[in-house]
N, C-alpha and C positions, 0 to 999 in steps of 0.2 A: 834594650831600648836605646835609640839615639835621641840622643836631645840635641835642636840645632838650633841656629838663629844668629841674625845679624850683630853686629859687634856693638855691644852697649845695648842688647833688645831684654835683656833681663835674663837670662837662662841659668844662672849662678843663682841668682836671689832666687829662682820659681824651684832648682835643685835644693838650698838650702834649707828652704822651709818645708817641702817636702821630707824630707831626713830628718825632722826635726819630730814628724808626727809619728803614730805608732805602726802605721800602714807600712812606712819606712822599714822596717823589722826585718834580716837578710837579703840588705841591700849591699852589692858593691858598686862604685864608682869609680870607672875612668877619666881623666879629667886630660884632655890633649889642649895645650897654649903652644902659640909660637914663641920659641926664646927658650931660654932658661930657667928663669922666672917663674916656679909654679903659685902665682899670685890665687889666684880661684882656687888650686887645689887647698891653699894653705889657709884661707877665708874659712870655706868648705870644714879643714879640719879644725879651725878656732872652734865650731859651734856643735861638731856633732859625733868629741869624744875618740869611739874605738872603732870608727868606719873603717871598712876593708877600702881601700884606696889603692889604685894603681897611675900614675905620674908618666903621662909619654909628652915631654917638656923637648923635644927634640926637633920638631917643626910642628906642620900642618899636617895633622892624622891623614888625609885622602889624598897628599902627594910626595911624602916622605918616608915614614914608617916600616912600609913592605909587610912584612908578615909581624912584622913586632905586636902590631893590634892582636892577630890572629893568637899568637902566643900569648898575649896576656890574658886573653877570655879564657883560655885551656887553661892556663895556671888558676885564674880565681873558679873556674867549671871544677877544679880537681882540688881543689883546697878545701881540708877536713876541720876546718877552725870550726866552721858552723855551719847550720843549713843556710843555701844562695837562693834565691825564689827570683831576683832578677838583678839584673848589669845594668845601670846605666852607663853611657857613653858621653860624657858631657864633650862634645866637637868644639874648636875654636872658631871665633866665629865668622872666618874667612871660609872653612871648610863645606864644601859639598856632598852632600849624603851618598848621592851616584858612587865614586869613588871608593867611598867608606863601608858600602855594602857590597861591593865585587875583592872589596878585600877579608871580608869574615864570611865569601863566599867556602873556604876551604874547609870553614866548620861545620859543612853540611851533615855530618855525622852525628853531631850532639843533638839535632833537632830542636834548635834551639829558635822559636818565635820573635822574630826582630822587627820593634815598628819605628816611624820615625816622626818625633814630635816637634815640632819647630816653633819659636815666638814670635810674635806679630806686636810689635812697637805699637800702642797706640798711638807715640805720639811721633812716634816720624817715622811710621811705616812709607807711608807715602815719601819721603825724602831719599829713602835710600832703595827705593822700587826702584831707581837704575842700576845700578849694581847686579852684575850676571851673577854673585856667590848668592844675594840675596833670594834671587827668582829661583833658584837652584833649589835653596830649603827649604821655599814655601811648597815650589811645585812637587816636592819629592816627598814632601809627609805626609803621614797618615790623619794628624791632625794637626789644624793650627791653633795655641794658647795665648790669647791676647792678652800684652804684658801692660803694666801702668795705668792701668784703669781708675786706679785712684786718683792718679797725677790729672786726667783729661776728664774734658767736658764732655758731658752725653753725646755733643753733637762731633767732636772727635770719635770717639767708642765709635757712634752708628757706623761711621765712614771708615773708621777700621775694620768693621765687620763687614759691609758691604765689600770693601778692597779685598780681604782675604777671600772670603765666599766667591769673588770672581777669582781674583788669581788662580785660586783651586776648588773647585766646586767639586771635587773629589773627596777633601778633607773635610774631618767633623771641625767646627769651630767651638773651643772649649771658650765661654763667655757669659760669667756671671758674676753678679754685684757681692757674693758672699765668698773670698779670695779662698777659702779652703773648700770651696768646692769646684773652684776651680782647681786649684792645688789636685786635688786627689783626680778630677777627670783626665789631668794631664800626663799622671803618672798609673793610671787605672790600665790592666790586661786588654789587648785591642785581639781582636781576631783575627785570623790571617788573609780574612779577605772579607772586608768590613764593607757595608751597603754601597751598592753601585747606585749613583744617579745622572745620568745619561741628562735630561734634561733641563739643568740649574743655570740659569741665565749666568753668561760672562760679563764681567765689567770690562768696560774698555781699558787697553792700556797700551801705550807709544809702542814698546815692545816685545809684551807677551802674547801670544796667539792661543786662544784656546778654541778648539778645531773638535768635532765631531764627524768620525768617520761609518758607515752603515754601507752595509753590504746586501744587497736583494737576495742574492742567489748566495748558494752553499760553497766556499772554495776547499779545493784539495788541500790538506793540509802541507803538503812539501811546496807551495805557491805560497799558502801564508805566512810561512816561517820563512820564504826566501824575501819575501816583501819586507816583512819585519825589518828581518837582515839588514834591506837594503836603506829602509826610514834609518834607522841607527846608522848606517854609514853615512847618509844624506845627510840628514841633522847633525851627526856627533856631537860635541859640548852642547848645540844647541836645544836639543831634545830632553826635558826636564821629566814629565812624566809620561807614561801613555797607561792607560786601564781599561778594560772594558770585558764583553763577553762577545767571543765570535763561532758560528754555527760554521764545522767543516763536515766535508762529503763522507772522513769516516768514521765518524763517534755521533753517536745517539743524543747526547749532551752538548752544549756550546762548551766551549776551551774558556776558560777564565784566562786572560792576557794582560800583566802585571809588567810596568819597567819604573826604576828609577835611573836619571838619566840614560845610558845605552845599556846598563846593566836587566837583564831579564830577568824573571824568574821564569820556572819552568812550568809551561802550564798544562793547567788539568783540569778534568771537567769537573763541570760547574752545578751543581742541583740547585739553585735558588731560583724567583722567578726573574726570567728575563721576557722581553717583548721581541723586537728586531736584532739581529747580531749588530752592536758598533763599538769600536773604540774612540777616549776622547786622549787627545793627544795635546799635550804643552809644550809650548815650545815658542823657545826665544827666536825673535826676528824671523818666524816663517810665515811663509806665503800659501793658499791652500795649491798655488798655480806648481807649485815645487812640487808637489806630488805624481804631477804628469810624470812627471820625470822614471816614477819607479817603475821597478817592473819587478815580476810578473807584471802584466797588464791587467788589472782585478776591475771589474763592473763595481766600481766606488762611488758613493757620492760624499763631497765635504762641505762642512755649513761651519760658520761661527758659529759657539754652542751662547746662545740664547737671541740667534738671528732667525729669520726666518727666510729668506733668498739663502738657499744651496749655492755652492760651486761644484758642478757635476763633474765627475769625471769619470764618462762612462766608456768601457774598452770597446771595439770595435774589432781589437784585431784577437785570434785566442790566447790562451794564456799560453806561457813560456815559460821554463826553467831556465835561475841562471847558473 
């Protein structure tokens, strides 16, 4: 598991007391800080004893590290002290999950379930929504755990809940008045491809765009994955999540289509129920009008996900390989 979150959003304290409960029971921790300093790891170890800990105090885990992460998961996956049932990854909290999950791509071997949990500030989420590292964690996890709820008024909470549920209408929002259930939701087994909902109104925001894309017709799948392709080049850093279900010309099933920032996972079909093939794609500072731009030329249409006025972008000419 990745734990992520903006710098000062609580992810230490929501880790601490976590490992504090019995749920906690074969747990390791990685704890990445920029600096020297392993301040949090050493909090961490004041409170909870004989924790397996691993310390990468060397920079920012998703732009320094290299394989060093990779290597550390194989040593605590391989160490016989005790039984492991999960890793967390506690990230610094400049770092971006994109990044940090194309780098424990190498571990595909261990089959190992990785989801990514992010905190949501009650009380200055909104403050630090400009921040690209910020938009990056929210967009990129599986759920968001709204931190501080005790500190804020109801009428903060609501508006942090509203804010995350737009940011990412992808993620579960863990949010309850009794903090150990929150505690345990936030650190609870996620599935590897936990409920799609295609139609969750977006909250506005200056710079995040969240974009729903639908397909009418079947495309070949070597056009879908060239388009893909070309969205992650077009966007790059800009491109926070995309998810959805998309119906190709040669599989019986729709493709389940998974990214955190340009990082894909590999997809496969899908059994659950889906309606129309779409994906919803996040993304910093984009325009649905950039889209023209890709090619293959796919019969697309794009809408802000809880607008109703489309921006069509319907192909004219056939498709193409690039």
């Amino acid at each position: 598991m990745v734990l992520t979150g903006f710098l000062g959003s609580g992810k230490t304290t929501l880790l601490r007391d976590f490992l504090m409960m019995p749920e906690a029971a074969e747990t390791a921790v990685i704890v990445n800080e920029v600096g020297e300093i392993g301040l949090d790891g050493a909090i961490l170890a004041e409170t909870t004893g004989g924790l397996r800990m691993a310390m990468l105090s060397n920079g920012c885990v998703c732009c320094m590290l290299g394989s060093d992460l990779a290597t550390t998961v194989e040593q605590l996956v391989d160490s016989r002290r005790a039984p492991l049932r999960r890793i967390v990854l506690e990230t610094s909290g400049l770092a971006k999950p994109g990044p940090i999950l194309r780098g424990l791509a190498s571990l595909a071997a261990l089959s190992l379930r990785v989801s990514v949990v992010a905190t949501f500030d009650c009380l200055r989420g909104a403050d630090v929504a400009g921040f690209e590292e910020a938009a990056a964690q929210w967009a990129g996890a599986q759920a968001l755990a709204l931190t501080k709820r005790d500190l804020a008024t109801p009428a903060q909470v609501a508006a942090a809940r509203a804010m995350a549920s737009g940011l990412n209408p992808l993620a579960d929002i863990i949010d309850s008045d009794d903090r150990r259930t929150c505690i345990r939701a936030a650190f609870a087994p996620r599935p590897p491809a936990p409920s799609i909902v295609p139609d969750a109104a977006g909250l506005p925001h200056p710079r995040i765009a969240v974009l729903l894309v639908r397909w009418p017709t079947k495309p070949a799948w070597d056009d879908l994955a060239a388009w893909l392709d070309n969205l992650a080049g077009l966007l790059g850093e800009r491109l926070l999540r995309v998810k959805g279900v998309v119906a190709v010309a040669e599989s019986e099933r729709p493709l389940l289509v998974q990214s955190v920032g340009t990082m894909f996972s590999a997809p496969r079909p899908f059994a659950g129920p889906v309606g129309a093939s779409f994906l919803v794609v996040i993304a910093r500072d984009a325009s649905p009008d950039e889209f023209a731009q890709l090619t293959p030329v796919l019969p697309i249409t794009i809408s802000r996900l809880g607008t109703t006025d489309p921006f069509a972008r319907r192909a004219t000419a056939p498709l193409r390989a690039v």
